[in-house]
GUFITI-656854 format. One line per field, with one value per residue (C-alpha): residue number from 0; chain; x, y, z. Coordinates in nm, 3 decimals, m for minus. Layout:
N
k	[NUM; ...]
c	[A; ...]
X	[X; ...]
Y	[Y; ...]
Z	[Z; ...]
This chain:
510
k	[0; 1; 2; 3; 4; 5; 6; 7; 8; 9; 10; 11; 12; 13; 14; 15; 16; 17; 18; 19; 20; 21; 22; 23; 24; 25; 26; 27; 28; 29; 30; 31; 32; 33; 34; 35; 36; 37; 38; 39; 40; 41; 42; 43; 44; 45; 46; 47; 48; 49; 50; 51; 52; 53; 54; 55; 56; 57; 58; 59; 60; 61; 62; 63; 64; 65; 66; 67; 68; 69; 70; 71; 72; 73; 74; 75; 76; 77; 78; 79; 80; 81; 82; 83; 84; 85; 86; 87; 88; 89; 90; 91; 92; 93; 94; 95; 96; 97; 98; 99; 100; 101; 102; 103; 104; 105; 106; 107; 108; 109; 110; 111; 112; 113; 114; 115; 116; 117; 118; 119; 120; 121; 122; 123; 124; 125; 126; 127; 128; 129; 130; 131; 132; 133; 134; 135; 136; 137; 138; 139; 140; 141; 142; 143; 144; 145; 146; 147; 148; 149; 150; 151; 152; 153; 154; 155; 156; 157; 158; 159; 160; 161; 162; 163; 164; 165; 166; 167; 168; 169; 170; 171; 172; 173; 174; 175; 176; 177; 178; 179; 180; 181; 182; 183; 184; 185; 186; 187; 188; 189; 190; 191; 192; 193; 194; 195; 196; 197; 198; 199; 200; 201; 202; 203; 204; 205; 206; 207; 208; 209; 210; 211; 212; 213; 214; 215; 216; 217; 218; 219; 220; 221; 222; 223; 224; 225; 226; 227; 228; 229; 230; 231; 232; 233; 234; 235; 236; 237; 238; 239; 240; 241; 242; 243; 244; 245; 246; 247; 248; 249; 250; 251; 252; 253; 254; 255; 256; 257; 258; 259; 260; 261; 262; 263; 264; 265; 266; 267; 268; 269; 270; 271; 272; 273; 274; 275; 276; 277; 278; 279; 280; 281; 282; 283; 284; 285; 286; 287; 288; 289; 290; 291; 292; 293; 294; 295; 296; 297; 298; 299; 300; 301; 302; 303; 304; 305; 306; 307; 308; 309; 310; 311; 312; 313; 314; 315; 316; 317; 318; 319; 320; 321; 322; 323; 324; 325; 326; 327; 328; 329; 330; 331; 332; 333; 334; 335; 336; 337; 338; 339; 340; 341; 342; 343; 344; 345; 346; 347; 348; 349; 350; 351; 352; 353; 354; 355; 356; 357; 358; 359; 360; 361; 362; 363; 364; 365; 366; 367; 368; 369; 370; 371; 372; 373; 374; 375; 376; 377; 378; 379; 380; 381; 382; 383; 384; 385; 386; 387; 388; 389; 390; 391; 392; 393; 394; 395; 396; 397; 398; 399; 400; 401; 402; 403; 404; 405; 406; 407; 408; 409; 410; 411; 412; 413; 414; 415; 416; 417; 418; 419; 420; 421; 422; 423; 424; 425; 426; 427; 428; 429; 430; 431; 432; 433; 434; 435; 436; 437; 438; 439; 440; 441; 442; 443; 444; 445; 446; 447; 448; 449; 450; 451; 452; 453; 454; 455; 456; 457; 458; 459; 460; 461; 462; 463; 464; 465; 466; 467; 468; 469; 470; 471; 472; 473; 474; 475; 476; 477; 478; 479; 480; 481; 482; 483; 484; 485; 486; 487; 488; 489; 490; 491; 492; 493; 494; 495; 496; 497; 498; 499; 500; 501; 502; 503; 504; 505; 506; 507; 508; 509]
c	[A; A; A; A; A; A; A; A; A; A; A; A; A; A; A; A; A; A; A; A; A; A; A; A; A; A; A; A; A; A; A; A; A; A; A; A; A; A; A; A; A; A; A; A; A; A; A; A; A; A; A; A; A; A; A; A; A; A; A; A; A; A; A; A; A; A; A; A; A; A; A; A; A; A; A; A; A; A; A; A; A; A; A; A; A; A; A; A; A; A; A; A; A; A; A; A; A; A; A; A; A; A; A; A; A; A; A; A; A; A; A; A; A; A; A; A; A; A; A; A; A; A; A; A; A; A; A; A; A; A; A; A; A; A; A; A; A; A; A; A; A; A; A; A; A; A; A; A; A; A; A; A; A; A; A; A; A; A; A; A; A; A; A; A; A; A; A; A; A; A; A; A; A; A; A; A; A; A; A; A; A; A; A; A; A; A; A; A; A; A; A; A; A; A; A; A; A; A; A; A; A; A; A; A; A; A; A; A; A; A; A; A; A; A; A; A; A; A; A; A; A; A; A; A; A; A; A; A; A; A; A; A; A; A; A; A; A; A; A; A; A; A; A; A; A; A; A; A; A; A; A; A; A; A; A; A; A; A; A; A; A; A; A; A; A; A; A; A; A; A; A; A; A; A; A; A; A; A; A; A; A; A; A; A; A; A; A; A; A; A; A; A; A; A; A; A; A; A; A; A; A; A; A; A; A; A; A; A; A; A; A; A; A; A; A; A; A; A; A; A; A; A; A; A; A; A; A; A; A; A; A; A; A; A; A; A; A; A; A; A; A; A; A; A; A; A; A; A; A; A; A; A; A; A; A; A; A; A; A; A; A; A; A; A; A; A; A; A; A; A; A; A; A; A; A; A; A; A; A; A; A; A; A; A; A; A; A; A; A; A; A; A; A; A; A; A; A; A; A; A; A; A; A; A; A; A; A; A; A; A; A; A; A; A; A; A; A; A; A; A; A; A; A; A; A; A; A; A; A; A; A; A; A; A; A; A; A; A; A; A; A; A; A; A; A; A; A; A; A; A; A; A; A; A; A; A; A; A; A; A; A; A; A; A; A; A; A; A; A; A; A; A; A; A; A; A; A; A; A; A; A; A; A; A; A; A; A; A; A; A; A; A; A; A; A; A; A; A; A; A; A; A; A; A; A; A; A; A; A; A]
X	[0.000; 0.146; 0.163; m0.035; 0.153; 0.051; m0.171; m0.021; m0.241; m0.288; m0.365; m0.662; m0.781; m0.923; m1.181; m1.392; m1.219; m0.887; m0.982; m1.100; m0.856; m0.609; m0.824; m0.774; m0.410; m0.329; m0.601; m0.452; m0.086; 0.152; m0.078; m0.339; m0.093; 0.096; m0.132; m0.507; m0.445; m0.253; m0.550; m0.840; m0.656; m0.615; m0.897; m1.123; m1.112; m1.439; m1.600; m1.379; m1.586; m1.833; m1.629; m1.482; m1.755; m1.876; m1.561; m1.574; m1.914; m1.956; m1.599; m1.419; m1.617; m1.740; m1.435; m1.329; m1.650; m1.545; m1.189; m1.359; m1.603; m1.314; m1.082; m1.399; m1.517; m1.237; m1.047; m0.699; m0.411; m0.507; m0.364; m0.547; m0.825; m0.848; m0.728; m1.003; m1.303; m1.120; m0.732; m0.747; m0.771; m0.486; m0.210; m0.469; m0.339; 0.009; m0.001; m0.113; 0.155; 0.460; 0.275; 0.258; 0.681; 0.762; 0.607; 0.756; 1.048; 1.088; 0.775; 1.084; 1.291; 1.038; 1.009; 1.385; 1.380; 1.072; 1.246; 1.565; 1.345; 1.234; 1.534; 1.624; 1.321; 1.511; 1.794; 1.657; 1.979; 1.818; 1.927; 1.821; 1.740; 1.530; 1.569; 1.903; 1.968; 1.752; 1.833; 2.176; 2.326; 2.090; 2.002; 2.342; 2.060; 2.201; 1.945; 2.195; 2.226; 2.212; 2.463; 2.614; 2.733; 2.557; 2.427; 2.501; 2.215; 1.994; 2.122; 2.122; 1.767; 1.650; 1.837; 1.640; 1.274; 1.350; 1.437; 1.149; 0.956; 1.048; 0.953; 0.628; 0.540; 0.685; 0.462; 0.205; m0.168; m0.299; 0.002; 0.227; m0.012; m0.312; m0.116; 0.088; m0.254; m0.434; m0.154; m0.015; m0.331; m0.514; m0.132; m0.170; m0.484; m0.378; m0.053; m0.197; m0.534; m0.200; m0.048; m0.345; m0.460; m0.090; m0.137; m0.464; m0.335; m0.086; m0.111; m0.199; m0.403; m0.735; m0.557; m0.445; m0.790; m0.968; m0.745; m0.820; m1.235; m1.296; m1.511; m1.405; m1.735; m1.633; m1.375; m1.624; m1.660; m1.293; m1.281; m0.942; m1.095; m1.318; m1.064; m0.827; m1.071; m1.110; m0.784; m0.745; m0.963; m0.802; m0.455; m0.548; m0.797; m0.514; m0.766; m0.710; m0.418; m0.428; m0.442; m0.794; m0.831; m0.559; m0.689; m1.023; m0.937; m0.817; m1.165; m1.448; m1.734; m2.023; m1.842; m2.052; m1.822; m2.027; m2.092; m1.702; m1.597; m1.834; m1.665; m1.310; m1.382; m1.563; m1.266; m0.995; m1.181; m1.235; m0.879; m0.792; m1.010; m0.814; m0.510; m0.595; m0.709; m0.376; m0.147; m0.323; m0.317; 0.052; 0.112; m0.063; 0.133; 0.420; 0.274; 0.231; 0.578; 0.752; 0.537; 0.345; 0.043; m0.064; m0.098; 0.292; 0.420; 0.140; 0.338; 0.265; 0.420; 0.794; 0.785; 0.562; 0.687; 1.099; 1.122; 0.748; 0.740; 1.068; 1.039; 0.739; 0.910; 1.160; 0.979; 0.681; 0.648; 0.711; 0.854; 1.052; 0.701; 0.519; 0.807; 0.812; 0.399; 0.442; 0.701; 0.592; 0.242; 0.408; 0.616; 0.316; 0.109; 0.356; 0.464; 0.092; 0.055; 0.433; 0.310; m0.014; 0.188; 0.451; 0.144; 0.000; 0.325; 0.400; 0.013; 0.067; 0.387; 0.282; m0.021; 0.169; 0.453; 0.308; 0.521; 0.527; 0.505; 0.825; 0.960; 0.732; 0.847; 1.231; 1.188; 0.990; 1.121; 1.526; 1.560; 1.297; 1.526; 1.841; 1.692; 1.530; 1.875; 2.099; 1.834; 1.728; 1.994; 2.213; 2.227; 1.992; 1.751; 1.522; 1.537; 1.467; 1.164; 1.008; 0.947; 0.891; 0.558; 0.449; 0.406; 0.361; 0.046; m0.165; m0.032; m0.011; m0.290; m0.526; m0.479; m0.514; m0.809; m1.001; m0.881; m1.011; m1.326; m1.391; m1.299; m1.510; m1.826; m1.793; m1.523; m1.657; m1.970; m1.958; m2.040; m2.429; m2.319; m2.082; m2.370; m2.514; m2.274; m2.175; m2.532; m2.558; m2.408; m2.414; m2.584; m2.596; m2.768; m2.581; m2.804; m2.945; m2.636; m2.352; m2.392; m2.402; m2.143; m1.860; m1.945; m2.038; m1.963; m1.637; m1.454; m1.551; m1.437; m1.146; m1.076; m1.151; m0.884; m0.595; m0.649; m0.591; m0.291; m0.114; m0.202; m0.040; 0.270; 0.331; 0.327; 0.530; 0.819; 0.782; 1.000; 1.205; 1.415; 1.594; 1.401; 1.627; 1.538; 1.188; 1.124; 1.335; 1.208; 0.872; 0.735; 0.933; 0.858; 0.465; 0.486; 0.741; 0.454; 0.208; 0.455; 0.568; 0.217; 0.126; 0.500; 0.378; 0.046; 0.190; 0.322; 0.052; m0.079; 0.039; m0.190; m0.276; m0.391; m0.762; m0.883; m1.214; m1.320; m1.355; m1.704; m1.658; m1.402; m1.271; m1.127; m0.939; m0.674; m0.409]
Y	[0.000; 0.323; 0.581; 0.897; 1.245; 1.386; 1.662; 1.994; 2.223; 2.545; 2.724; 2.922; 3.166; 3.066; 3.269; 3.580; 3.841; 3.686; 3.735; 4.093; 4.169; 4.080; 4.234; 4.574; 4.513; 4.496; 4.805; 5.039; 5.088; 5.378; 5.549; 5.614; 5.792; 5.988; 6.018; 6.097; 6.380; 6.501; 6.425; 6.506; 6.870; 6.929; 6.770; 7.014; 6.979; 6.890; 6.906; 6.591; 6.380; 6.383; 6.226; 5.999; 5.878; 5.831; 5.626; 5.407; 5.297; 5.265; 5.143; 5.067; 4.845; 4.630; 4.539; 4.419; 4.246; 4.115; 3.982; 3.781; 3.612; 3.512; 3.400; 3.279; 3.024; 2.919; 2.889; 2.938; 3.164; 3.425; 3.264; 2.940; 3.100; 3.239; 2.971; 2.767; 3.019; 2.973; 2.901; 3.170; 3.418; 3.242; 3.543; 3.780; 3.616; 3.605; 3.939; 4.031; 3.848; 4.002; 4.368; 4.206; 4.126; 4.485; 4.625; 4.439; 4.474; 4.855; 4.873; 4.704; 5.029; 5.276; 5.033; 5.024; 5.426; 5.446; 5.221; 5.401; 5.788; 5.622; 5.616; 5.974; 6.094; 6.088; 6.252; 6.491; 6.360; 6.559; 6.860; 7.204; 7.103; 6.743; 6.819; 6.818; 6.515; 6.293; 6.341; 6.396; 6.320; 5.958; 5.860; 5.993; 6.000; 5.996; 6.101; 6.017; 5.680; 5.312; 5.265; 4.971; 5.260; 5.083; 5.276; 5.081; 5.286; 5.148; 4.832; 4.741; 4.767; 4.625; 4.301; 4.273; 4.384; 4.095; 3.846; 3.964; 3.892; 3.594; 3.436; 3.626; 3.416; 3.086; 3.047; 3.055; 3.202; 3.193; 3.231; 3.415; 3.654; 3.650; 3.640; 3.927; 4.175; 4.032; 4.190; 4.506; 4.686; 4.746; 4.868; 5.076; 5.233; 5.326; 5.482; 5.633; 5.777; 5.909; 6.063; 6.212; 6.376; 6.458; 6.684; 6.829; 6.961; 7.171; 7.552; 7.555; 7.282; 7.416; 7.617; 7.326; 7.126; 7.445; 7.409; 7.046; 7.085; 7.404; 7.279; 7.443; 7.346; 7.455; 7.159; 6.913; 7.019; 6.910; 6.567; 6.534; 6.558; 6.284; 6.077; 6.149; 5.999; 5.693; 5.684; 5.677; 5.425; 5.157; 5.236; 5.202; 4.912; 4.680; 4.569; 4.483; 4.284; 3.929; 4.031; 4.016; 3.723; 3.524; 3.618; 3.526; 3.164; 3.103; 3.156; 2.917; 2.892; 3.006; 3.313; 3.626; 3.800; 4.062; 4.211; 4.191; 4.391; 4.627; 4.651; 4.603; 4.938; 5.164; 5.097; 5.179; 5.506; 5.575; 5.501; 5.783; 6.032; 6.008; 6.013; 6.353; 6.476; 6.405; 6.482; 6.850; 6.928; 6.864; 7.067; 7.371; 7.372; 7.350; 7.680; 7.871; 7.791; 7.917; 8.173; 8.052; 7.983; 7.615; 7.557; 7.663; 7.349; 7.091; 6.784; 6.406; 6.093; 6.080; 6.455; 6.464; 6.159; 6.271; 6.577; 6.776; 6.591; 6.571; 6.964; 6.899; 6.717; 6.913; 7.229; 7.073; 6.969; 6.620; 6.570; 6.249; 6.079; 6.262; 6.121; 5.770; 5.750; 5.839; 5.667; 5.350; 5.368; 5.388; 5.091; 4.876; 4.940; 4.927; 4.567; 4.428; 4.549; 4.354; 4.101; 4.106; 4.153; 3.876; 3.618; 3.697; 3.522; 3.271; 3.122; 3.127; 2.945; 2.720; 2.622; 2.591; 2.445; 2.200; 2.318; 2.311; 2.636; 2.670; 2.574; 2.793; 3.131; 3.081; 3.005; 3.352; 3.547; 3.502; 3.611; 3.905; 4.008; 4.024; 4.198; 4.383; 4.505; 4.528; 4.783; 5.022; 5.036; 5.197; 5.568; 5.466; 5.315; 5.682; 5.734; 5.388; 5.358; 5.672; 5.561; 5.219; 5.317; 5.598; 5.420; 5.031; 5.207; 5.396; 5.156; 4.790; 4.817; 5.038; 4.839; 4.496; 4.566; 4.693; 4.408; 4.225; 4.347; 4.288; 3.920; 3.846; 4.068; 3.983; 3.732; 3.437; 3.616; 3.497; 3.809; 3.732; 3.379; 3.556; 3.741; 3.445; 3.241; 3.595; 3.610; 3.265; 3.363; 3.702; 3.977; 4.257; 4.088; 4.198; 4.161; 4.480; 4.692; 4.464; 4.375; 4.675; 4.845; 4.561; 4.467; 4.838; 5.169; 5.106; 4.935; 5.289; 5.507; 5.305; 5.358; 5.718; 5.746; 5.541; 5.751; 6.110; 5.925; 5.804; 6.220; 6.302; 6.090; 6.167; 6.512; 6.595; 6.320; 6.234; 6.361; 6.519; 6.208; 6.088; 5.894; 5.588; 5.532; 5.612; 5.354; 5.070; 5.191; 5.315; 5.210; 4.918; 4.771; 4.799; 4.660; 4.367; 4.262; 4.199; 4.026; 3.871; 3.740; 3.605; 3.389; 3.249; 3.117; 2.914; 2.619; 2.390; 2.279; 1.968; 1.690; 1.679; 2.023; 2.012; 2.297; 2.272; 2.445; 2.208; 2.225; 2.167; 2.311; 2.007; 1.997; 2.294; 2.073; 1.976]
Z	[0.000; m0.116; 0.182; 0.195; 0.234; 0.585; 0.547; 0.646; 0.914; 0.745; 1.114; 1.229; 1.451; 1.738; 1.759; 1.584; 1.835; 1.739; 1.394; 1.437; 1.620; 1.385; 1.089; 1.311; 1.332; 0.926; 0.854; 1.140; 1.008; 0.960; 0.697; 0.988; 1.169; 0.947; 0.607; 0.738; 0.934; 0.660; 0.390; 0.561; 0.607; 0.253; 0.131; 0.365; 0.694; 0.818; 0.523; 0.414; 0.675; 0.433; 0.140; 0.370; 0.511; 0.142; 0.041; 0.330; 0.284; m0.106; m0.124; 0.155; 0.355; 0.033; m0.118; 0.243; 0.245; m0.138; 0.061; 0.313; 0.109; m0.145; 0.131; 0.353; 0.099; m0.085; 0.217; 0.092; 0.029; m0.184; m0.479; m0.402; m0.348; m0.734; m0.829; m0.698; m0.827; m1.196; m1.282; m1.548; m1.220; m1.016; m1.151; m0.927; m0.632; m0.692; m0.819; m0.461; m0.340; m0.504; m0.393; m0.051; m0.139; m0.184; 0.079; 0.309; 0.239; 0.293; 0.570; 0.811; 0.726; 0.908; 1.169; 1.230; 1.228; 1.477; 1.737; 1.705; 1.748; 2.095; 2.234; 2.092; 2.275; 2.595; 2.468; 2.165; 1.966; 1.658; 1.832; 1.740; 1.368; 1.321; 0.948; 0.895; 1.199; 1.000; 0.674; 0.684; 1.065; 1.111; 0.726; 0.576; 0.297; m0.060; m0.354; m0.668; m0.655; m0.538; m0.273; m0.069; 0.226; 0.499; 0.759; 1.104; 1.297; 1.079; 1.002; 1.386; 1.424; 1.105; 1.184; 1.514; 1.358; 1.130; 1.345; 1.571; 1.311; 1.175; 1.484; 1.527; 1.175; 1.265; 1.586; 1.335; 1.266; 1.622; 1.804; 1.629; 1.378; 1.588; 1.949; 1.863; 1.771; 2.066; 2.267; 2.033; 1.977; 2.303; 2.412; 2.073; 2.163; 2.548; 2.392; 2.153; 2.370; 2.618; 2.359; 2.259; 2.617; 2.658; 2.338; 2.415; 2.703; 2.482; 2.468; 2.064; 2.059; 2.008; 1.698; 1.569; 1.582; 1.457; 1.188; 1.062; 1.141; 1.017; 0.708; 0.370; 0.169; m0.097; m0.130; m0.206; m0.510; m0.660; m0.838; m0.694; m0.291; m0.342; m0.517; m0.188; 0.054; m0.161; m0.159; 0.182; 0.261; 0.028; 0.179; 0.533; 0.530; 0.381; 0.067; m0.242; m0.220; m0.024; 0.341; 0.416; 0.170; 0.388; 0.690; 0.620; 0.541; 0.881; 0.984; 1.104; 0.855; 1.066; 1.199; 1.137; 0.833; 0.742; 1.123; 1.136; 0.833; 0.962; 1.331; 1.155; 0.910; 1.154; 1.393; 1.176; 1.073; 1.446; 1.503; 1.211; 1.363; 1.690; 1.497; 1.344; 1.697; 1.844; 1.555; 1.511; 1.877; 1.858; 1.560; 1.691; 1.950; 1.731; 1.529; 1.884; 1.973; 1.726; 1.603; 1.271; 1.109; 1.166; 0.770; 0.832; 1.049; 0.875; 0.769; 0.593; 0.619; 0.705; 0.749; 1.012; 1.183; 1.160; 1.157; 1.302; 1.573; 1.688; 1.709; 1.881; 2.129; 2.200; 2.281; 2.498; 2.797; 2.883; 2.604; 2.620; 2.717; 2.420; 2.180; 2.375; 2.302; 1.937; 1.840; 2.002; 1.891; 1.507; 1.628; 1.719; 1.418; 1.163; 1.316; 1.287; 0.936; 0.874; 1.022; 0.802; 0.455; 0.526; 0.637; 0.242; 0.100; 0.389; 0.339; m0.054; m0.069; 0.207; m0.004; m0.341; m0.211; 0.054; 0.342; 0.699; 0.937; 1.005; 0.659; 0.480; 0.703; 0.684; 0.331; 0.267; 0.551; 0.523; 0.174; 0.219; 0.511; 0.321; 0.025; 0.262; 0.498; 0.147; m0.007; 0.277; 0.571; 0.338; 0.237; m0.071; 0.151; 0.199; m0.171; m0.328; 0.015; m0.150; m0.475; m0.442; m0.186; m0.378; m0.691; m0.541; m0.363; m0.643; m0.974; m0.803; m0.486; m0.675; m0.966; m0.866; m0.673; m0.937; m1.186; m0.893; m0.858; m1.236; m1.273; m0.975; m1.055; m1.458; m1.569; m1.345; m1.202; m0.832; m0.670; m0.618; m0.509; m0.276; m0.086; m0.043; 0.130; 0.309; 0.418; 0.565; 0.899; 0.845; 1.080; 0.796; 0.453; 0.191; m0.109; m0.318; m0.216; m0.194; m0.534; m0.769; m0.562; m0.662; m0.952; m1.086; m0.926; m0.722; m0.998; m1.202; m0.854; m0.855; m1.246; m1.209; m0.930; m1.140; m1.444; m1.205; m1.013; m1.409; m1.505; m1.233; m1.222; m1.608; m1.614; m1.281; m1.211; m0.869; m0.584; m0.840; m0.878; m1.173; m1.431; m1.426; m1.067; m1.110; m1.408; m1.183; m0.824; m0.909; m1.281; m1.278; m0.954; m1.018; m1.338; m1.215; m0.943; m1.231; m1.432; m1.149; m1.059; m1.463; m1.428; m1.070; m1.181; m1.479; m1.274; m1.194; m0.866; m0.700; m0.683; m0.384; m0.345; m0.401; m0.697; m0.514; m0.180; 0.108; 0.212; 0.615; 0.869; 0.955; 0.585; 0.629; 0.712; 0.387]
C-alpha cells in the first residue's frame, strides 16, 4: 500500500475576536498615523468627513466584504483561493503576493527608524534642527544613486525587527499573527489615547484642531478631494491585495463576516479620527511655539513623523514621554501590518509548495530580510523607500483591486453567489447593495482614481528624482509585481492540493 503524504495544518484563529482583532491590526498601520491627518486637512477639513464617510461605505467596507467572502469560501491563500473560483484568475493572487513582497520589504525600514526615534526621545539627539539630523546626521541620505554605504544605525535595528519577526510568523496564525494583535493593539490604543490627552493639554491645541475641522465646503466640489478619501480608505484598510483574503481563510465557517468587516472598518476610521485629533493638537502647539500659522508646520508621512514631531518634542512639555507614546504607537502598528503583509506570502507558498510552518516562514522570511537590509539600511535606503511606496500604492494596490473586482463581478460572475454564502451567517444581509457596488460603481471610482494618479505621475516626475530610478524603483517595480504574478500562476498545482473548496471546517486541514 502506497503511503499517503501527511496533510499539512494550514492554522486558524481561534476565535472571531482573534480574527477581528487581527483584521484591526493589518487596517490600522503607519498610513493612519501619518497620512489621514494630513488628507483630511487638505482635502477640507471637516467638510472631508463627508467624502470619507462616502468612500468608506460605497468602497471601503465592500471590497473588504469582497476579501472575506473570497478568502472565507475558498479557504486558501489568496492565490489558491483564485485559483479555486477559476485558474485563469490564479495570476490575481500572486499578483497580490509580489505587492505584498515589496512592501515588506521597505515597511521594516520605518520600523527600524521608529524604534531608534524612541530612544532619541530621551535625549533629543536631533538637536536644534530634526531636518538636517535625520536626513543627513541619522540617514546619511544619498538622492543620486544606489549605494552599498551601509548605515550601522539602521542596520542594527532592522536586523532585530527581522528576526522579531520571523519568529512572530513561525509560531504561526494563532500564536504568532493573531497572538501578537491580541496583545499590540489594546497597548496601541492606550498609547496612543496618552499621547493624545498629553497633546490636548498643549497651549496651541485648540488652533491646531480648529485648523483640521474648520469645514471648507467649498472643497467638495474638486474631483481630486473625493478621489483622496477613496484613496485613503483603500490604503489604510489593507484591501485589495491578499491580506484580508488570507486572513479570512483562517476563519471558522459560521463566523458572522459581514458584522465583522463592519466593526473592523468603523474601527480603523475611528482610530484615524483620533489620529488627526492628536497629531493637530501637537502641531498647533508647534505653530504657537515658534510663532506661525498652523498651515505653516502641517506635515505628511515621514515629514511629520521625523522631523514635526521631533520639534514637537523638544519644545513641549514632557517631552521624552510625548516622543516615547508616538514613536511606540508607530512601532506597534507598523509591526501588525508587517506582520499582516509577510502572512499573504508565507500562506501562498505554504499552499503551493506544501510546506510546513516553520519551513514555509524561513523560506519567505530570510531572503525578504536580506533583500530587505541590502536595499534600505544603506544611504539609498530613503530614496529607493520613497518611490517604491508611492508608486507600489496607487499603480499595483489600486490596480489589482479593481482588476479584482472585475474578474469576480464579470469574468466568473460569483459576486451574487458571494452574498449568499456571506449572508448565511451574516448579521448585515448583503443583497441589493452589496452587489451593484462591486461589480459596478467602485470598480468605475477606482478607475476614475488610477487615471488622475497616471495624469499626475506623467506630467510631474515624482520627488524630483531621476528617471532611471523612477522607471526601476517606481514604474518598474509595479509593473514587475504583475509580471511577477502572470510567471507564478503558470506552474501547476500539485496533486494533492484540491482545486475545489472544502465544504466543512474540519477539511481545512491539507
Amino acid at each position: 500500500m502506497t503511503a499517503t503524504k501527511a496533510p499539512i495544518d494550514r492554522g486558524r484563529f481561534s476565535n472571531k475576536t482573534v480574527f477581528i482583532m487581527a483584521a484591526i491590526g493589518s487596517a490600522v498601520g503607519l498610513g493612519n498615523i501619518w497620512r489621514f491627518p494630513y488628507v483630511a486637512y487638505e482635502g477640507g477639513g471637516g467638510a472631508f468627513i463627508l467624502p470619507y464617510l462616502v468612500a468608506l461605505l460605497v468602497a471601503g467596507i465592500p471590497l473588504l466584504l469582497l476579501d472575506y467572502a473570497v478568502g472565507h469560501s475558498q479557504r486558501g491563500s489568496a492565490p489558491l483561493s483564485f485559483a479555486r473560483l477559476s485558474r485563469k484568475l490564479e495570476f490575481i493572487g500572486w499578483w497580490q503576493v509580489a505587492i505584498c513582497v515589496v512592501i515588506a520589504v521597505y515597511y521594516a525600514a520605518i520600523l527600524a527608524w521608529s524604534s531608534q526615534y524612541i530612544g532619541f526621545s530621551f535625549t533629543q539627539a536631533w538637536g536644534s534642527d530634526p531636518e538636517a539630523f535625520f536626513f543627513e546626521d541619522f540617514l546619511h541620505s544619498d538622492s543620486s544613486g544606489v549605494t552599498l554605504d551601509f548605515v550601522p544605525a539602521v542596520l542594527i535595528p532592522m536586523v532585530i525587527i527581522w528576526v522579531l519577526t520571523i519568529v512572530v510568523m513561525a509560531l504561526g496564525v494563532q500564536n504568532g499573527v493573531g497572538a501578537t494583535s491580541v496583545i499590540f493593539i489594546p497597548v496601541l490604543l492606550i498609547a496612543f489615547g496618552a499621547l493624545v490627552v498629553q497633546a490636548l493639554s498643549l497651549p496651541g491645541a485648540s488652533e491646531g484642531l480648529q485648523t483640521l475641522f474648520a469645514p471648507n465646503w467649498a472643497a467638495l466640489l474638486d474631483p481630486a478631494v473625493w478621489a483622496s478619501a477613496f484613496g485613503q480608505i483603500f490604503f489604510s484598510l489593507s484591501v485589495g491585495f491578499g491580506i484580508m483574503i488570507t486572513y479570512a481563510s483562517y476563519v471558522g465557517r459560521k463566523i458572522d463576516m459581514t458584522g465583522s468587516g463592519f466593526v473592523v472598518g468603523f474601527a480603523n476610521s475611528g482610530f484615524e479620527l483620533l489620529c488627526g485629533i492628536g497629531v493637530f493638537s501637537a502641531l498647533g502647539f508647534l505653530a504657537q511655539s515658534s510663532g506661525a500659522a498652523v498651515s505653516e508646520v502641517v506635515a505628511d508621512g515621514i515629514g511629520l513623523a521625523f522631523v514635526a514631531f521631533p520639534a514637537i518634542i523638544s519644545e513641549a512639555p514632557l517631552g521624552a514621554l510625548l516622543g516615547v507614546l508616538f514613536f511606540t504607537s508607530l512601532v506597534l502598528a507598523g509591526f501588525t501590518s508587517l506582520v499582516s503583509i509577510l502572512e499573504v506570502v508565507i500562506s501562498a507558498v505554504r499552499d503551493k509548495l506544501e510546506l510546513s510552518r516553520i519551513t514555509g516562514t524561513l523560506v519567505v522570511t530570510v531572503p525578504l530580510a536580506l533583500i530587505s537590509i541590502l536595499l534600505f539600511s544603506t544611504t539609498s535606503g530613503l530614496t529607493v523607500l520613497d518611490i517604491s511606496d508611492y508608486f507600489i500604492n496607487r499603480f499595483g494596490i489600486l490596480l489589482v483591486a479593481m482588476v479584482s473586482m472585475l474578474a469576480l463581478g464579470w469574468g466568473v460572475r460569483r459576486v451574487p453567489w458571494f452574498a449568499e454564502h456571506m449572508g448565511r451567517y451574516g448579521s448585515i444581509p448583503l443583497r441589493g447593495w452589496w452587489v451593484p457596488l462591486v461589480m459596478v460603481i467602485t470598480p468605475l471610482l477606482v478607475g476614475f482614481m488610477l487615471v488622475l494618479e497616471v495624469i499626475a505621475a506623467v506630467a510631474e516626475p515624482y520627488g524630483g528624482y531621476s528617471g532611471w530610478m523612477l522607471g526601476v524603483f517606481g514604474w518598474g517595480a509595479a509593473g514587475a509585481a504583475l509580471g511577477a504574478g502572470i510567471l507564478l500562476a503558470i506552474p501547476k498545482w500539485k496533486s494533492t492540493t484540491p482545486l475545489e473548496a472544502p465544504e466543512h471546517d474540519e477539511e481545512v486541514i491539507r
